[in-house]
C-alpha positions as a printed Julia matrix, in Angstrom:
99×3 Matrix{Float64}:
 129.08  -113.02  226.31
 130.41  -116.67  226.21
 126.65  -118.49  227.08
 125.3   -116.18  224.32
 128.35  -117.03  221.87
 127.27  -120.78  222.11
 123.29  -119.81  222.46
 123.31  -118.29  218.74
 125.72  -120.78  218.01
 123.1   -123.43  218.26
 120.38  -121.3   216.41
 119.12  -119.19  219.01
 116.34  -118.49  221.77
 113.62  -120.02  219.81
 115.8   -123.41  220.14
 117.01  -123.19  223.74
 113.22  -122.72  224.45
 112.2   -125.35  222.36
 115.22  -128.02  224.34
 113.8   -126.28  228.08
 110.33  -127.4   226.91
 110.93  -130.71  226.5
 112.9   -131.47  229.17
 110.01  -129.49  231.37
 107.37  -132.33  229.61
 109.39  -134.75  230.6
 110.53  -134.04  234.01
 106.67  -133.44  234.87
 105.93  -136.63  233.4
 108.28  -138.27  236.17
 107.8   -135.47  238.44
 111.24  -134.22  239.19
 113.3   -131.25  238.21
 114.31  -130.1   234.69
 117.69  -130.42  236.44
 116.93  -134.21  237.06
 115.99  -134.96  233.45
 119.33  -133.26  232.11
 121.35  -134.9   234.9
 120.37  -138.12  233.91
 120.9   -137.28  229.69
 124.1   -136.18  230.09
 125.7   -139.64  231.34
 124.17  -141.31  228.31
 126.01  -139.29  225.6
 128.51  -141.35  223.59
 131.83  -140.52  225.52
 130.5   -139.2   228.53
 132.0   -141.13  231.42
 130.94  -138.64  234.35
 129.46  -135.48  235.33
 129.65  -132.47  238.09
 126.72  -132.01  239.88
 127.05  -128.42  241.67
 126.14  -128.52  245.42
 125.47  -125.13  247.73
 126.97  -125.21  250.99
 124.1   -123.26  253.46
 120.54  -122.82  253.27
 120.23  -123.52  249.63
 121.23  -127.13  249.4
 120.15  -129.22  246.93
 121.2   -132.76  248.55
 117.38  -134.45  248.55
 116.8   -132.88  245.24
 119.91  -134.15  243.49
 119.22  -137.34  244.73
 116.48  -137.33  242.88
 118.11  -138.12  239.59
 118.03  -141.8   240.69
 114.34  -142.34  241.56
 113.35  -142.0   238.13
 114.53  -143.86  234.42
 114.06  -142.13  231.14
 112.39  -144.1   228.58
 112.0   -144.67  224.98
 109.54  -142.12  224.46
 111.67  -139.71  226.49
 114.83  -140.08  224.48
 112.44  -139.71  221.13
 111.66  -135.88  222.18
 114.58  -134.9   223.68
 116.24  -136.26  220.33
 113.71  -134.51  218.0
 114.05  -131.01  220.26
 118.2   -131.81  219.89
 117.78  -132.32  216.47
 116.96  -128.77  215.84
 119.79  -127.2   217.06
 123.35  -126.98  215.13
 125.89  -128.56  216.86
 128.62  -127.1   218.25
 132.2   -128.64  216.88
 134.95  -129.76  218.7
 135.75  -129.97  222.42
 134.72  -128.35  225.28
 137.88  -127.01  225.73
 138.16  -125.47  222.23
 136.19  -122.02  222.79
C-alpha cells in the first residue's frame, strides 16, 4: 500500500511507465541497466550527497553489474529526457521521512 500511496501520488501508472521508458532509452543508449542510469541520477539531485546501492549475498550478486554505474556518463541529451519524463509527474512534498 505505501509504493502505491506515492505511485498515484505522482499521477499514476501511465507516468511511472512513461519515467521506466526513458530511463530504458537511455540505459540502451549506453548499454547498461535501467538500474545504472537511475544510480547515476540520483547523486546529481540538488542535496543528494550519497546513495545505498543494495547488494545480494549468494548466487544473485550484482557486484560486476553495479560497477557498472561508473563505465558510463550521462549527457546533455540524457538529462533533457529524463527531465521532460520528470516533468510530468507531481512531486511529492517534503522529506523522505515525512510519509
Amino acid at each position: 500500500m505505501k509504493y502505491k500511496r506515492f505511485l498515484d501520488a505522482i499521477g499514476g501508472w501511465r507516468v511511472l511507465r512513461n519515467i521506466l521508458a526513458t530511463l530504458a532509452q537511455v540505459a540502451r543508449k549506453h548499454g547498461v541497466a535501467v538500474a545504472n542510469v537511475a544510480t547515476r541520477l540520483v547523486p546529481e539531485q540538488p542535496a543528494v550527497a550519497a546513495i545505498i546501492v543494495g547488494a545480494r549475498l549468494g548466487e544473485r550478486e550484482h557486484h560486476a553489474d553495479n560497477l557498472r554505474v561508473f563505465s558510463f556518463a550521462s549527457d546533455d541529451d540524457d538529462r533533457s529526457v529524463i527531465d521532460r519524463a520528470l516533468a510530468m509527474s507531481a512531486r511529492i512534498p517534503g522529506d523522505c521521512g515525512d510519509e
